[in-house]
N, C-alpha and C positions, 0 to 999 in steps of 0.2 A: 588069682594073679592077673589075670586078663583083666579082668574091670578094674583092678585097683590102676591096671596102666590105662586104661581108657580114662578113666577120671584122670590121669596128670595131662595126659595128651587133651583133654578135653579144657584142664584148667590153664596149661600153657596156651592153648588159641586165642580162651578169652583174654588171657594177659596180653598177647600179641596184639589181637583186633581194639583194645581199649586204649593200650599204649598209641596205636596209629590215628585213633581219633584224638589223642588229648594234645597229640604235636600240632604248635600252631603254625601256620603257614603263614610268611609275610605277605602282603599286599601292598603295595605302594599307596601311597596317598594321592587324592587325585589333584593334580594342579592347577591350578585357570593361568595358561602360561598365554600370551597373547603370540599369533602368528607369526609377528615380524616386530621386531623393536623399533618403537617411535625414534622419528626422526632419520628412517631408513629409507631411501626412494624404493631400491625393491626387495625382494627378499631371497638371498644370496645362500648357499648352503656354506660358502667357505666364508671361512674366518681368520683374521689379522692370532686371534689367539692361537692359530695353529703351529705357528712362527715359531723355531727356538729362540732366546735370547740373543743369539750371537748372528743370528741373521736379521732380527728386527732392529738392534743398536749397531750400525755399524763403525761409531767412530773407533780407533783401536784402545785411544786412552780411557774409553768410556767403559770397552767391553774389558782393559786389565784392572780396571777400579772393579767390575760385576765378579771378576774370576775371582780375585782377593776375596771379596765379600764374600761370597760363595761357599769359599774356603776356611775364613777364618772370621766370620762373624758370631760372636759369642751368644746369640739368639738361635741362631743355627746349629749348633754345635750342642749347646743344649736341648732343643727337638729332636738334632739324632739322637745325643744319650738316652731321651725317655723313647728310642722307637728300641734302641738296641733293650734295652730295659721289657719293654713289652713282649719283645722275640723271645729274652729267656720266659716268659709267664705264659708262653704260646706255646715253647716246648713242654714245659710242663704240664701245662694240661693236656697232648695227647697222650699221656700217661695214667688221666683221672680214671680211665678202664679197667686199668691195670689191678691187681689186691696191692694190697699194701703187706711187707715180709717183713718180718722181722728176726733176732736172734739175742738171747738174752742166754747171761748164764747165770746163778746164783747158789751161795751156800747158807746155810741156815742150823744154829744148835738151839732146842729148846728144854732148856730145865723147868716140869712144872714144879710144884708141891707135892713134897712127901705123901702130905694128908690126903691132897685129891687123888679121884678116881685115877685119873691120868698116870702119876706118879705111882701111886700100887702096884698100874699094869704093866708100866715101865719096868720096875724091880720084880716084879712079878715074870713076863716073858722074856726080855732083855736083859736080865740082871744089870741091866744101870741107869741112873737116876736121868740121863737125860736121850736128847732123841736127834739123830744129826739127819742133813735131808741135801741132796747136791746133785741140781737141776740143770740141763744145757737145755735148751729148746728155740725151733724153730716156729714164730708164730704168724698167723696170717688170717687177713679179714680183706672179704670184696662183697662190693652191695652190686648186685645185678641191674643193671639200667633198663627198667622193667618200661617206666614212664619217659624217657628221653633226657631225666635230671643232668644227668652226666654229658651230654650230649649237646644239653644246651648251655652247659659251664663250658665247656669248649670251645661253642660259637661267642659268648663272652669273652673267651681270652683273645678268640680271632677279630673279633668287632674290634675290643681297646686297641690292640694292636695297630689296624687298619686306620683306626683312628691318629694313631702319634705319626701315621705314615699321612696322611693327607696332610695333618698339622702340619708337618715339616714343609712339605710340599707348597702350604699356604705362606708360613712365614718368606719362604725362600722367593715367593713373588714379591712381599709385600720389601723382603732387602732386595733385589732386583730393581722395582720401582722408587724407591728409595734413595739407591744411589741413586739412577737417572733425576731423580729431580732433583739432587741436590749438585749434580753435577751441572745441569743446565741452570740452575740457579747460581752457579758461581760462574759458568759461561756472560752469564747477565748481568753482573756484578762486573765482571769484567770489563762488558761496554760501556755498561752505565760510568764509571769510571775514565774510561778515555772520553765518550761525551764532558765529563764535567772538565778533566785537562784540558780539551780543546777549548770550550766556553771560558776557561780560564786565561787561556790567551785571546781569546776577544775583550773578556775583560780589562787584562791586561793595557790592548790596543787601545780602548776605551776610555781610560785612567788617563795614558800617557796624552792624547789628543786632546780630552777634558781640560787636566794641567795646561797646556800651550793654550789653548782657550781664556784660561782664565788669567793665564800668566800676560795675555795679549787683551783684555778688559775686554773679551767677547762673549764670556760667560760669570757667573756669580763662584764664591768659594760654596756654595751649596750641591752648585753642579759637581765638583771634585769628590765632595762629600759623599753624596750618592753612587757615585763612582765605583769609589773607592770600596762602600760595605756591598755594591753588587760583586767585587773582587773576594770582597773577604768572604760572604755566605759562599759563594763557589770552594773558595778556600776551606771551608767547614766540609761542605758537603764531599768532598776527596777525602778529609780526615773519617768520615762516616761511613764513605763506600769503602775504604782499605780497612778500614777495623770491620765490617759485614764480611770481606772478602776473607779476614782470617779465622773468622769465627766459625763461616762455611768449611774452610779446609780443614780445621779442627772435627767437625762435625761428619763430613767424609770420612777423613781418619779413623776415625771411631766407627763407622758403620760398618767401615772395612777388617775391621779389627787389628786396627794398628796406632802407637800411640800418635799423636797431633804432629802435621808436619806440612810440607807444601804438598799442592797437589800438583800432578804435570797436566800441560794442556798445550795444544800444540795449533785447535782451530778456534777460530770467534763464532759465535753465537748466529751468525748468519751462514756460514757455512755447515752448519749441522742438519744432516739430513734424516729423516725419520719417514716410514709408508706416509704418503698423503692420500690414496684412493684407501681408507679405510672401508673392509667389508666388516660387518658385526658377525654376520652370520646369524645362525636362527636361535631364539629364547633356550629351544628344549637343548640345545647342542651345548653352549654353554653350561646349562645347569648340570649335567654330566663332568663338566670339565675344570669347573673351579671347584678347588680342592676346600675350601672353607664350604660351600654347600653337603658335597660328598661327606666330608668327616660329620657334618648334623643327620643326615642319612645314616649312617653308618652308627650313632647315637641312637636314632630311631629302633636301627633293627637290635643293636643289643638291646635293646629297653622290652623288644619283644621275648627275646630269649629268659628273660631277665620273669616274664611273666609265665613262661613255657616253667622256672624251676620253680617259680611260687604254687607255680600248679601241681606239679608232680607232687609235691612235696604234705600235701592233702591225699595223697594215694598211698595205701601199703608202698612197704620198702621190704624186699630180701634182701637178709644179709644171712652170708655162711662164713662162718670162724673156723678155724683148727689149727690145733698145735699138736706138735708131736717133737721127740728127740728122745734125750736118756735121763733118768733118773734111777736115785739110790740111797739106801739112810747109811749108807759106807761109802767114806771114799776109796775104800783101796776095791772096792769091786764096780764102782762107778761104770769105765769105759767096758764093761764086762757086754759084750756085744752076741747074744739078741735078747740077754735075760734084762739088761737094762735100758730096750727100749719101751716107749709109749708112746700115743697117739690117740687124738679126738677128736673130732670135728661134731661143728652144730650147725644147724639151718634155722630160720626163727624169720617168720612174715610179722611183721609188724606194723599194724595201722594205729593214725593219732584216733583220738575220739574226743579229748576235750584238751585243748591246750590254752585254754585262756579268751578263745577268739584269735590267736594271735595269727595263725597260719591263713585264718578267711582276712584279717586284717593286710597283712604279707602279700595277697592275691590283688585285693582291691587298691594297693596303694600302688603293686604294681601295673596293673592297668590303667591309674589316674596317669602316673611316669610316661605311657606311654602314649596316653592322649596330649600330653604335657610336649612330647618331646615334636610328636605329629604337627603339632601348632609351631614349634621351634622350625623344624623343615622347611614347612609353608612360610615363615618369616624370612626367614634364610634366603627361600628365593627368589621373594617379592624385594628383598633387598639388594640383590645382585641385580634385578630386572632396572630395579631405579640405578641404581648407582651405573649402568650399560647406560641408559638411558641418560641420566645427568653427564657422562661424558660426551655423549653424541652430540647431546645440546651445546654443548661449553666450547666443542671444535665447532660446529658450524659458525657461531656466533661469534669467535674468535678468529676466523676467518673473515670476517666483514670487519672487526674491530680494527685488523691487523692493515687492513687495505686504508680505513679511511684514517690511521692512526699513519700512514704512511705518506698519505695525501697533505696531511697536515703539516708534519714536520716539512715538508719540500715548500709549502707557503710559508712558512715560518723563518727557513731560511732565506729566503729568497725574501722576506720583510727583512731582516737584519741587512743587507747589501742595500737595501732603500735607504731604510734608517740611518745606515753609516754615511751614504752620499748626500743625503738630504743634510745631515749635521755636520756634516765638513762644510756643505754650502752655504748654511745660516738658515737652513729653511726648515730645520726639526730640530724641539730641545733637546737636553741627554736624557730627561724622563722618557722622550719615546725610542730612543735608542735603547736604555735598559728596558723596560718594559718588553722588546722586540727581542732582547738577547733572554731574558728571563722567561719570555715566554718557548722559546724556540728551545731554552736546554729543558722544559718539562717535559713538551713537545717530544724530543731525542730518550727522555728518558722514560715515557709513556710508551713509548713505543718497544722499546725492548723488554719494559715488563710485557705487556702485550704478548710479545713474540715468546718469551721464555712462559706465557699462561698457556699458549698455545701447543708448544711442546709438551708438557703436563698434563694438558688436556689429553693427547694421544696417546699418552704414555699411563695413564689413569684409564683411558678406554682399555689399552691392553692388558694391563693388570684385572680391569673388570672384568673383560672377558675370559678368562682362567689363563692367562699368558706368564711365560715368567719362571715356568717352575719347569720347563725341560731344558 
């Protein structure tokens, strides 16, 4: 008796100590993440993405368009339902430990053949031709998570899981940055628009002078002409920017999840304030913190768990069954309690030994998955890296566009006021009056694309850097 318990106690260590070797341990992959991201003067630990939403967008109509969204954006909504979705398949598998119970009841008459054996002994001991049988039972099966299978289907449900929870997290920046640009693009829309009104009554002024010119034989009917389509293209161009402006508020609408309507706006495009001393913060901080990274991470380590069940699953399995409850070939003495109970149980190790290749196939293709997914990671964050970086570039550079794009427009104006004194005086035709007014509304309206690429630009940096989603 002693040795037969020394051999279990001897064969449960080795199961133990084997089990512990064949759990794989994650490892990070290793990153070439650069010190400090280009186009940084120094290297700052704090970052612009630390910001919630509602302290980095301060306008109020901006931050009740982000809340809406938030709320009721139908991309949104949908991410949660796949996290709620994942939460129940999360509960469930800390259950996978558990046996599985079951309870069945059944009744059953079998009339053989007279002729056969069966039938003889039936008439024989029973005197009658058939045989009744009426079973209640409680049954139940659990495999012992000998190798960690079970263990690591759990860290499977937790990975997917985790994963619909960054997802969400990602989408909700990319609605976050969304409205904001769509918002500051209808702020610009907006300018650009009273620029062309304005330009319209210089046309206007233009026309009417033109006419008295020609109507007084000091100019040709071609000068009116010209005039006149500098008035009209202006006049296009207002037809253009209010069908842009509603197409925008249409397009907000919807992102906010509401059908197409006006949007409110209460400031102009030059009154919108956004952080201008933008900190990046450092590579490795970031990549923690943008949720589109983390969920490919999160990829990664299920795809290891994923290799930990192809693994086990090449090693014996215990499983122990048993059933028990009442049985009887009468019903009327069925519930006859302790003559009609039963009970069984079986234990049974079972190792594969030839399944096709299929379980060494199962291994290796899990491991390729997870070389697969390793290379995904590293993409993920060579792509964040740039995309930090192409916004860095885009504010700085937009920073000097916006300065000499400002320079510009003020010479511009300031040639129209020539232009118009010199052609009242006789000393400039109306080509370089229009020329001067046509040049001066590109000018105005160069500039506030400028300004509104600027704001995007910032607003594209903070999404980069994982902003957006608190």
């Amino acid at each position: 008796m002693k040795r037969i318990k020394n051999i279990i106690i001897t064969f449960g260590l080795a199961l133990v100590s084997v089990s512990c070797v064949s759990k794989l341990a994650y490892k990070e992959p290793e990153l070439e993440l650069p010190e400090t991201f280009k186009y940084t003067a120094t290297a700052d630990t704090a970052s612009v993405a630390n910001l919630e939403w509602k302290q980095f967008f301060s306008d109020p109509m901006l931050q009740n368009l982000i809340e809406k969204g938030i709320k009721n954006n139908y991309d949104l909504q949908i991410a949660l339902k796949q996290v709620a979705s994942s939460q129940e398949k999360l509960k469930q598998a800390k259950y996978l430990q558990y046996p599985d119970v079951g309870f069945g009841v059944s009744a059953q008459i079998s009339k053989p053949s007279k002729n056969s054996m069966n039938g003889q002994s039936l008439n024989l001991f029973l005197g009658k031709s058939y045989v009744e049988d009426y079973n209640a039972a409680f049954n139940l099966s659990w495999e012992a998570d000998i190798w960690g299978k079970i263990k690591n289907q759990q860290e499977v449900s937790k990975m997917q899981y985790l994963q619909t929870y960054e997802a969400t997290k990602a989408i909700q920046t990319q609605v976050v940055a969304a409205i904001a640009q769509g918002y500051y693009n209808l702020l610009m829309l907006d300018k650009q628009l009273q620029i062309a009104q304005s330009n319209l009554e210089l046309s206007n002024r233009t026309l009417s002078l033109t006419e008295k010119l020609w109507q007084s034989g000091d100019t040709t009917s071609l000068g009116v002409q010209q005039a006149t389509a500098q008035k009209q293209s202006t006049e296009l161009l207002i037809t253009q920017l209010e069908q842009n402006i509603a197409i925008q508020e249409n397009a907000l609408s919807i992102l906010v999840g509401e059908n197409p309507n006006k949007i409110d706006r209460t400031i102009e495009m030059s009154d919108t304030s956004l952080p201008q001393d933008i900190s990046a913060g450092l590579p490795a901080a970031m990549v923690s913190r943008r949720p589109d990274v983390r969920q490919q991470e999160l990829v990664l380590l299920e795809s290891n768990s994923m290799v930990g069940i192809a693994q086990a699953n090449m090693y014996p399995s215990l499983k122990i069954t048993a059933n028990g409850g009442i049985n009887s070939f009468k019903i009327d003495n069925w519930f006859q309690i302790p003559a009609s109970l039963f009970g069984s149980v079986l234990g049974g190790l079972t190792q594969p030994i030839f399944q096709k290749r299929q379980l060494k196939t199962d291994l290796n293709v899990a491991k390729i998955q997870r070389e697969k997914n390793v290379l995904a990671f590293r993409q993920s964050v060579l792509n964040a890296v740039g995309e930090v970086s192409d916004a860095l570039v885009s504010n700085e550079s937009l920073k000097v566009q916006e300065q000499k794009a400002t320079e510009q427009v003020a010479t511009l104006k300031n040639g129209i006021k020539s232009a118009e004194m010199l052609y009242k005086g006789g000393m400039a035709n109306y080509l370089e009056v229009i020329t001067a007014q046509g040049n001066s509304l590109q000018a105005e309206l160069n500039l506030a694309s400028v300004k509104r690429q600027r704001l995007s630009s910032i607003v594209d940096l903070y999404r980069a850097l994982g902003g957006g989603w608190k």
